[in-house]
C-alpha positions in Angstrom: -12.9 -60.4 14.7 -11.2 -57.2 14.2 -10.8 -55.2 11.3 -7.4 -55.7 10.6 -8.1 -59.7 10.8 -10.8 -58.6 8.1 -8.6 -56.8 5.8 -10.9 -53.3 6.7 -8.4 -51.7 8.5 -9.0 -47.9 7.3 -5.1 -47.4 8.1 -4.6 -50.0 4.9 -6.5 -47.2 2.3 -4.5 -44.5 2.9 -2.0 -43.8 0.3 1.6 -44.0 1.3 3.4 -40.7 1.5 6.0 -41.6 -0.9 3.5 -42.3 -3.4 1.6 -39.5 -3.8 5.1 -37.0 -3.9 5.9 -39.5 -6.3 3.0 -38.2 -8.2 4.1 -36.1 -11.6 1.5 -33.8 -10.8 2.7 -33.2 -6.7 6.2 -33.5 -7.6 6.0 -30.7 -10.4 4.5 -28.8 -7.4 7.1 -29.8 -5.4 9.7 -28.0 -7.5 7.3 -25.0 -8.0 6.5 -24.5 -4.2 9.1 -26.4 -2.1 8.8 -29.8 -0.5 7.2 -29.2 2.7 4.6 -27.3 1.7 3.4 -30.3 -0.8 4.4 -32.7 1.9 1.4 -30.7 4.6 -0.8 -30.6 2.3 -0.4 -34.7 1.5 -1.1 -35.4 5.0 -4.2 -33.3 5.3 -5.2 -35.3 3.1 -4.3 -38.3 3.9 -5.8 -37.6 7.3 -9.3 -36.9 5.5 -9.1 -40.2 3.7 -8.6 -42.1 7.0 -11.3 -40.8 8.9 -13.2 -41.9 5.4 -13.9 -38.2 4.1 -12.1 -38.8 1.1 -11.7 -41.3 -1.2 -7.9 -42.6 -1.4 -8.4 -42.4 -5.2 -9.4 -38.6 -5.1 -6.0 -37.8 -3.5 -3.8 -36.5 -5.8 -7.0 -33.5 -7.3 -7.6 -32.9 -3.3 -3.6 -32.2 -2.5 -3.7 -30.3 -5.8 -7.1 -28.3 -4.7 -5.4 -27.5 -1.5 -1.9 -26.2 -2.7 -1.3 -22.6 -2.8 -0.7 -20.9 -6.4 2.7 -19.4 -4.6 4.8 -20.3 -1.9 4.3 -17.7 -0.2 0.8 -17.0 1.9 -0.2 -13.5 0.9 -3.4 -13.9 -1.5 -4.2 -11.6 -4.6 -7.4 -9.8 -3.7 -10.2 -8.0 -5.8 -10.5 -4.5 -4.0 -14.4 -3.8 -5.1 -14.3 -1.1 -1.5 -14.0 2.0 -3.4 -11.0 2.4 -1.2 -8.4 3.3 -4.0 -5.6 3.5 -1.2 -6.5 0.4 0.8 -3.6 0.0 3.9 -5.2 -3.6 4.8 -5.0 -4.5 1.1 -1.6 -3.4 0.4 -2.0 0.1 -0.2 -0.7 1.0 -3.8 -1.2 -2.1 -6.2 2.0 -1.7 -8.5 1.7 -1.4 -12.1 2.9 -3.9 -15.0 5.9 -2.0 -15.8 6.7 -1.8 -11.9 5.8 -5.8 -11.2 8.3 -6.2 -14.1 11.2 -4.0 -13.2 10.7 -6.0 -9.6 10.8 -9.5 -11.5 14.4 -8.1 -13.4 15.7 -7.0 -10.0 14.9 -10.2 -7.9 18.1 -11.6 -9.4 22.1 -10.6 -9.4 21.8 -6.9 -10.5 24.2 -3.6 -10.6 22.1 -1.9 -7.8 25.9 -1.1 -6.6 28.2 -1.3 -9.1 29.2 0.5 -11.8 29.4 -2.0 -14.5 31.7 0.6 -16.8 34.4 1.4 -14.2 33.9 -1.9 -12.4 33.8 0.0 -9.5 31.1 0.6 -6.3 28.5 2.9 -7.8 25.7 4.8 -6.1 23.0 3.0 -4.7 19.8 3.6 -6.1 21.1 6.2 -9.1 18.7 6.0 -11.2 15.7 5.4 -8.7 16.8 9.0 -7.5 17.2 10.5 -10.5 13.3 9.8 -11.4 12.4 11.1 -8.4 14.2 14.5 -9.2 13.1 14.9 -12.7 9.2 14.2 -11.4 9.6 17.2 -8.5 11.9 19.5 -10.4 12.3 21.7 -7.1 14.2 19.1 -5.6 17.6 19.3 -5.5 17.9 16.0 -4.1 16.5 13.2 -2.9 16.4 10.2 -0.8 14.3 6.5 0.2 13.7 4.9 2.5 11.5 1.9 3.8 8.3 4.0 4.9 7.1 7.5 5.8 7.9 7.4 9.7 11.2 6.4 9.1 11.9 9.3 6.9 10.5 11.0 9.8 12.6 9.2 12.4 15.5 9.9 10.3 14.9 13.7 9.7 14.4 14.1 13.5 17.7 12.1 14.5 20.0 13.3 11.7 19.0 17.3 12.2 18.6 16.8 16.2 17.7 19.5 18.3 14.4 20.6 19.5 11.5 20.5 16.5 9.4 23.0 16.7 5.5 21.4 16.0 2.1 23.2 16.2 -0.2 20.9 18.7 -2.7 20.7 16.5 -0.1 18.1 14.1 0.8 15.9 17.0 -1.3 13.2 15.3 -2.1 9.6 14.9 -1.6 8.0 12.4 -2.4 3.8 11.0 -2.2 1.2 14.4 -1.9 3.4 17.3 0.8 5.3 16.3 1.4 8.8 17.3 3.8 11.2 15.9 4.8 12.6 19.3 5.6 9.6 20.4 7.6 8.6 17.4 9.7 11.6 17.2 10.4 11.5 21.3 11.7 7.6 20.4 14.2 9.0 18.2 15.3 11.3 21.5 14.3 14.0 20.3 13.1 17.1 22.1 9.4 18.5 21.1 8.7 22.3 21.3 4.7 22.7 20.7 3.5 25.8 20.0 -0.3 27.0 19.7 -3.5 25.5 20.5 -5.5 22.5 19.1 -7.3 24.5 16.9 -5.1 27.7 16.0 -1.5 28.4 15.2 0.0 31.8 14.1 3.3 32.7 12.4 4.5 34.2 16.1 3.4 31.1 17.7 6.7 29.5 15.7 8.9 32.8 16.0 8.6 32.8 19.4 9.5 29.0 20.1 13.0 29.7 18.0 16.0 29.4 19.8 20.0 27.8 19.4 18.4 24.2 20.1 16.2 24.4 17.9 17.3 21.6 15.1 14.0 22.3 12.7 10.5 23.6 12.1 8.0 20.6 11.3 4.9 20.7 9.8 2.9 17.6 9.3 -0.4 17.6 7.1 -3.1 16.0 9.6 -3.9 13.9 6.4 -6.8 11.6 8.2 -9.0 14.1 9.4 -10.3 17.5 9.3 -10.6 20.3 12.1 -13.4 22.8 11.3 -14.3 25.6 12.8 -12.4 28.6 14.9 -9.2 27.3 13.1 -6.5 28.7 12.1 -2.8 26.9 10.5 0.1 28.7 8.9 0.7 27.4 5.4 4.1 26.6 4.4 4.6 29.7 2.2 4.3 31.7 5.0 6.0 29.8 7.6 9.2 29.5 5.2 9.2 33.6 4.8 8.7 34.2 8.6 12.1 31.6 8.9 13.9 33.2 6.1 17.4 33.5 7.0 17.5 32.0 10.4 18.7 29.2 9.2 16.3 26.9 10.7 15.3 24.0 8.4 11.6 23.7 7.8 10.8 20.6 7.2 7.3 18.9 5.8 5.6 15.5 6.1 2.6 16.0 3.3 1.8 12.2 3.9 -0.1 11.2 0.9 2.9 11.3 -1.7 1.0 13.1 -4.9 4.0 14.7 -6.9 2.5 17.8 -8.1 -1.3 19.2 -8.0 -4.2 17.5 -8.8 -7.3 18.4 -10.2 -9.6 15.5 -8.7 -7.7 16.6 -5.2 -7.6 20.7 -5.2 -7.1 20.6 -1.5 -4.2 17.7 -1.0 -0.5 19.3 -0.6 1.7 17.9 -3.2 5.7 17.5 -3.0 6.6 20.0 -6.1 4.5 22.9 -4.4 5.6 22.2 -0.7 9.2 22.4 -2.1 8.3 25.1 -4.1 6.5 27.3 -1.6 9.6 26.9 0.7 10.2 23.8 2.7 14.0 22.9 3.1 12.7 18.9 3.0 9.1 17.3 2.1 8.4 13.8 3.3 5.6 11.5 1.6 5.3 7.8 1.4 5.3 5.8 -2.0 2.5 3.5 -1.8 -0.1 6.0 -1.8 -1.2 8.5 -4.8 2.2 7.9 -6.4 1.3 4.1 -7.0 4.4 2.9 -6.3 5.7 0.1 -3.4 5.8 0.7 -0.3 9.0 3.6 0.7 9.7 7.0 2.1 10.2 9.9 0.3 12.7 12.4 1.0 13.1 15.8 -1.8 14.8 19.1 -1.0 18.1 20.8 -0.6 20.5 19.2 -1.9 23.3 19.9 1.6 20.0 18.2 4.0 19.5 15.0 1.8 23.1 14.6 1.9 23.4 15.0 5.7 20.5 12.4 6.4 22.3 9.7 3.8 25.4 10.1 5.7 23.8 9.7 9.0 24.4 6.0 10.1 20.8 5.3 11.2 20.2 5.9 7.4 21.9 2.1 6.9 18.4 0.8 8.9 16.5 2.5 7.0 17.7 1.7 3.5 15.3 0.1 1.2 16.5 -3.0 -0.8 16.5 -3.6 -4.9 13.5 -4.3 -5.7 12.0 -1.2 -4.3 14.3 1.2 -5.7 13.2 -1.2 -9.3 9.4 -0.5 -8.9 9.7 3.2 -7.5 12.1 3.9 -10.6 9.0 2.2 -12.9 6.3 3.7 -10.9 7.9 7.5 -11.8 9.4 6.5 -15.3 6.7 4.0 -16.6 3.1 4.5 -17.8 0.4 5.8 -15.2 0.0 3.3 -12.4 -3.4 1.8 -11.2 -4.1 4.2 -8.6 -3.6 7.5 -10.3 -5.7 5.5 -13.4 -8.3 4.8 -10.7 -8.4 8.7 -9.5 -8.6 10.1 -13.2 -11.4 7.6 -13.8 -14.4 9.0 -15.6 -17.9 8.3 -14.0 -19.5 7.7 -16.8 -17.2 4.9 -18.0 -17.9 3.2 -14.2 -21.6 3.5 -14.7 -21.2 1.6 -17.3 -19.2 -1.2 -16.3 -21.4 -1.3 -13.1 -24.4 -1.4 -15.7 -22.9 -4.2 -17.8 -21.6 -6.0 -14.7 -25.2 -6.3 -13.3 -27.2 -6.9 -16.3 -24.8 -10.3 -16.6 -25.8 -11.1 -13.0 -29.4 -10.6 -13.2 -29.4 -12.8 -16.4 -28.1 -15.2 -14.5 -31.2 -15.0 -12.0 -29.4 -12.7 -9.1 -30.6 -10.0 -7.6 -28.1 -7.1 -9.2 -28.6 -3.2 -9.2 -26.1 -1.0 -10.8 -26.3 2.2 -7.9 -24.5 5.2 -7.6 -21.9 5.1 -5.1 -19.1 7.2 -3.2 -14.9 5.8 -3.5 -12.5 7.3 -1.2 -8.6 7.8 -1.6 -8.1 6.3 1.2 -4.1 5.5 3.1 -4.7 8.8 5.3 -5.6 10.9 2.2 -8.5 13.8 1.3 -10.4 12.5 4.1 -13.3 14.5 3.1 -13.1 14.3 -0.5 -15.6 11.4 -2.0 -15.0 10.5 -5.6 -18.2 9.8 -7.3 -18.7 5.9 -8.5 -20.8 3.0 -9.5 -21.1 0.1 -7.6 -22.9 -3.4 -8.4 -25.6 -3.9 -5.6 -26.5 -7.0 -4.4 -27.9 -9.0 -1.2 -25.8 -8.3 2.1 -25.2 -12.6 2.6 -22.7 -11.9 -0.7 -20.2 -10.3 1.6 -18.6 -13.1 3.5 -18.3 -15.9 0.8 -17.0 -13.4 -1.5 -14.5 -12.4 0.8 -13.7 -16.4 1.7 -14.1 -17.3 -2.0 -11.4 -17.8 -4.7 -10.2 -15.5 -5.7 -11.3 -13.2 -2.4 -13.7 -10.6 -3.1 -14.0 -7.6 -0.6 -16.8 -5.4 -0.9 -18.7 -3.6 1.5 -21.8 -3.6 3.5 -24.3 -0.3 3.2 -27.6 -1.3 5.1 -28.7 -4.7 3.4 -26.9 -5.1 0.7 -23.1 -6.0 -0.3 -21.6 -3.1 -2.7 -19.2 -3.8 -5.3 -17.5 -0.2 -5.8 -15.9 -0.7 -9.5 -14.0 2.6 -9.1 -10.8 1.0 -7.0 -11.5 -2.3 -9.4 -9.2 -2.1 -12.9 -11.5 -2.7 -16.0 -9.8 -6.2 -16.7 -10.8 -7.5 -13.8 -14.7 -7.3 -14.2 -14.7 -10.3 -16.1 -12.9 -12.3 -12.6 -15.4 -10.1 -10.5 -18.8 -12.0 -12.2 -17.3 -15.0 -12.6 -16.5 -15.2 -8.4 -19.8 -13.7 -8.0 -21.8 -16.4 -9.8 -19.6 -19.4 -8.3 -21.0 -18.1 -4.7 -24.6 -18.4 -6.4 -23.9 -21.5 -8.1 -22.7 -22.9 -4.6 -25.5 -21.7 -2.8 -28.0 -23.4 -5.6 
């Protein structure tokens, strides 16, 4: 006799689609994350409770359990690397006041219009503004979406030949190479020194009527030591004075003015200061802001790259100009909190961290460890740190967990650097950590 003559057909226990949406609970979610995203995850389910995995009446908590908290797929992520700059986890996190300037602009705003006059206003005003006041030797300034496009615009809009010492031809994140951007942009490259050693007559020479600017970019990802030698910008701008030549400079990292964690990482007000026409940077580095590229200088330059048209491509949309204009206007973001961070104060969360750990029964050290900025910048500069030590298995199912823990593995253990980790997030931190023990016990 079959099973359907026996009322066991499997296909019979499955709850019907309409019901479960029907559901209060699915069908607030529903609203919250859209339809078809409820609807998949009701027919994983109901797959699991026809193959018998799942009981039909734990449905509804498994379609719940397997809903995202947003409709979107990008997770939030504990960064416990000591990477304070992390590219693979979204460089810059943003700061309240920026997360909330984004949240104002997600709706109808004036980002164009002048809501006095009634009249088109300037896109980005204020945003601009901030910038200005935080690098007073700007006389202007511009955004756009990232770095290399403020690059790609600087080389279209000012054309020509750019003049580029070899040893700044570099590579930067994924394969890409400066060279190779600016030639994309059609422009004409003009090297001048060696690898290893430039010299103010190295650039003098290469001058001519083509050429459209003098670039410098900081090689922010590594360091050449050695028989070096590099001609800073002070010098390079009095060896151009009065040619007329624009020298223009990409300092990468985006730090506004100098630093005293970072005595060695160019900063936009002294670049400006010290002589360059232009300084490019990106946003989502030491400035803590989203992701955007940063263009300050003369006042006639900026002007000439907005009105170029390639600028339109390039434009960055409300909400960025909302959390840049936080970032520079609001209180200090995570990352610069992260930089100024004093050690002691890390040891001591480290300390307090592990001592909850090991009273739950894990193995947990409190160790001195080493952060990095990380995005490309002070490649060679380690911040001191604290770390929470324990056995290398942690890493994977803290990564895989919920929420996702990265760490990092140093020989046989997984480190917890608490240094790129804000203080309010310890509490999240042990309690991930002790639901990977508890799962494991």
């Amino acid at each position: 006799m079959s099973s359907q003559a026996t009322g066991t057909d499997p296909r019979r226990r499955v709850p019907r689609t309409d019901t479960l949406l029907a559901d209060p609970q699915l069908a607030a979610a529903a609203d919250r994350l859209g339809r078809a995203l409820v609807k998949a995850a009701v027919q994983d389910v109901q797959q699991r409770v026809r193959t018998g995995a799942l009981a039909p009446a734990d449905a509804v908590p498994a379609v719940l359990a397997a809903l995202r908290t947003t409709a979107g797929s990008l997770r939030p992520v504990l960064n416990a690397t000591g990477v304070l700059v992390h590219t693979n986890l979204g460089r810059a996190p943003l700061s309240p006041a920026a997360v909330e300037a984004v949240v104002a602009a997600s709706g109808t705003t004036d980002v164009e219009l002048d809501l006095t006059t009634g009249r088109r206003g300037p896109r980005g005003e204020a945003a601009l503004a901030a910038l200005v006041d935080a690098v007073p030797a700007a006389e202007g300034a511009l955004v756009v979406n990232n770095c290399a496009a403020a690059l790609a615009l600087v080389a279209t809009a000012l054309g020509g030949e750019l003049v580029i010492a070899r040893g700044e031809l570099v590579e930067i994140g994924d394969g890409f190479r400066i060279p190779e951007l600016l030639e994309a942009t059609g422009a004409r490259l003009r090297e001048v020194g060696t690898t290893n050693r430039v010299a103010l007559h190295d650039y003098r020479r290469a001058l001519s009527e083509r050429t459209g600017a003098v670039l410098k970019v900081h090689p922010s990802n590594f360091v050449v030591r050695g028989f070096t030698r590099a001609v800073p910008v002070a010098e390079l701008a009095a060896g151009l004075a009065g040619s007329g030549i624009p020298l223009v400079a990409d300092v990468g990292s985006g730090l506004l003015r100098p630093h005293p964690v970072l005595p060695e990482e160019p900063d936009l007000q002294t670049t400006l200061a010290d002589g360059a026409d232009l300084v490019l940077a990106s946003g989502d580095k030491l400035l803590g802001g989203p992701q955007a590229g940063l263009v300050l200088g003369r006042a006639d330059l900026v002007q000439r790259l907005r009105r170029h048209p390639l600028y339109r491509a390039f434009r960055v949309d409300k909400t960025t100009l909302a959390a840049l204009e936080a970032t520079l206007r609001g209180p200090q973001p995570p990352v610069q909190q992260m930089l100024a961070a004093d050690v002691d104060d890390l040891r001591r969360r480290a300390a307090a961290l592990a001592a909850r750990l090991t009273a739950a029964g894990l193995d947990a050290v409190a160790v001195e460890s080493e952060a990095r900025v990380g995005g490309g910048g002070a490649p060679e500069h380690p911040l001191p740190s604290a770390a929470v030590s324990l056995p290398a298995e942690f890493a994977v199912p803290l990564r895989t967990g919920t929420p996702p823990v990265v760490g990092y593995v140093a020989g046989d253990r997984t480190l917890l650097d608490v240094r790129s980790l804000p203080p309010a997030d310890d509490e999240t931190l042990a309690t991930a950590v002790l639901e990977v023990a508890r799962r494991w016990t």
